[in-house]
DOVEXVO-369686 format. One record per residue (C-alpha): chain; x, y, z. Coordinates in nm, 3 decimals. Layout:
% DOVEXVO-369686
A	X	Y	Z
...
This chain:
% DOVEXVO-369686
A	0.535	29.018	-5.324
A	0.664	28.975	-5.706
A	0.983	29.196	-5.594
A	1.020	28.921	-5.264
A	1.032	28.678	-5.545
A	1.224	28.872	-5.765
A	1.510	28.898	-5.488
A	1.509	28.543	-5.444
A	1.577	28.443	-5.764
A	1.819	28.715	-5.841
A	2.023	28.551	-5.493
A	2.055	28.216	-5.678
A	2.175	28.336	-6.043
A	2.471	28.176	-6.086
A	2.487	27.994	-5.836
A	2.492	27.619	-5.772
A	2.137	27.665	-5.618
A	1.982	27.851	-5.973
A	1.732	27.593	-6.051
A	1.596	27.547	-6.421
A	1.222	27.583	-6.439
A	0.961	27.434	-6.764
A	0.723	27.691	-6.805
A	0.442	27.770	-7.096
A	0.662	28.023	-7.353
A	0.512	28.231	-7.656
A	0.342	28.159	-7.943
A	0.202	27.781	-7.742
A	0.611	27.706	-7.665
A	0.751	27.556	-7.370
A	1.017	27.730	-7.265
A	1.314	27.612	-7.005
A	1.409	27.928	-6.755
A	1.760	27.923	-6.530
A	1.654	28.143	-6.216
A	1.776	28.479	-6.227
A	1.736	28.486	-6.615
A	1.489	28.647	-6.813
A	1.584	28.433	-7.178
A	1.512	28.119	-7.178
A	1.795	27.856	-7.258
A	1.616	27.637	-7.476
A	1.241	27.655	-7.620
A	1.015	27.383	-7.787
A	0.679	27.309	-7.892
A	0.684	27.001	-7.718
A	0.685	27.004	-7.308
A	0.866	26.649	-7.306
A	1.110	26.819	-7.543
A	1.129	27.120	-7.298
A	1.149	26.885	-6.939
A	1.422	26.642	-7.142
A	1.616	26.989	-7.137
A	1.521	27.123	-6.795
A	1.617	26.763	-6.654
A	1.991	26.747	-6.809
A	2.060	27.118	-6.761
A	1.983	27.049	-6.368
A	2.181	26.744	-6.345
A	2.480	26.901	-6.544
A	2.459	27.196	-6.259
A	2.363	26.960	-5.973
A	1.995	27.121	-5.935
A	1.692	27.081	-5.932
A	1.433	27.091	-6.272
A	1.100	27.251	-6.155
A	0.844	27.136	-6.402
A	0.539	27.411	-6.426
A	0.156	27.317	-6.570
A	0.026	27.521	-6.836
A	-0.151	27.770	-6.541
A	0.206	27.809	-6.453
A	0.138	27.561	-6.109
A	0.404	27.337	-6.017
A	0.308	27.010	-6.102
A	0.653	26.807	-6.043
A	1.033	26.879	-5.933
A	1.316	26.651	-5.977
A	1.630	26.708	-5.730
A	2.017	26.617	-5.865
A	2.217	26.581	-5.588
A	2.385	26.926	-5.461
């Protein structure tokens, strides 16, 4: 299943549909992920810091921000118009 998901967000690296996710980073960071990238584009110790980032990067590329609990569970996602 992990290589299902792999495939699926290798299909939307840059692409208009490569969404940026908030997810619990290293060392108690949040970090913000672009689909289909393994570094992170930005990193913070605070998660508002980290979905502040997530939310401008997705409206600057017209996706969505898919904010992640610390479990890793999806907890919220905010859609920019495509």
């Amino acid at each position: 299943m992990a290589d299902d998901r792999g495939n699926y967000f290798e299909e939307r690296e840059g692409t208009g549909d490569a969404r940026f996710h908030v997810v619990p980073g290293d060392k108690e960071q949040w970090a913000v992920k672009e689909e289909g990238k393994d570094d992170p584009v930005f990193t913070s110790v605070s998660k508002d810091e980290a979905v502040n980032e997530a939310k401008k990067q997705a409206e600057e590329a017209n996706t969505k921000a898919i904010i992640h609990d610390e479990d890793g569970e999806i907890e919220d996602q905010i859609e920019y118009d495509q």
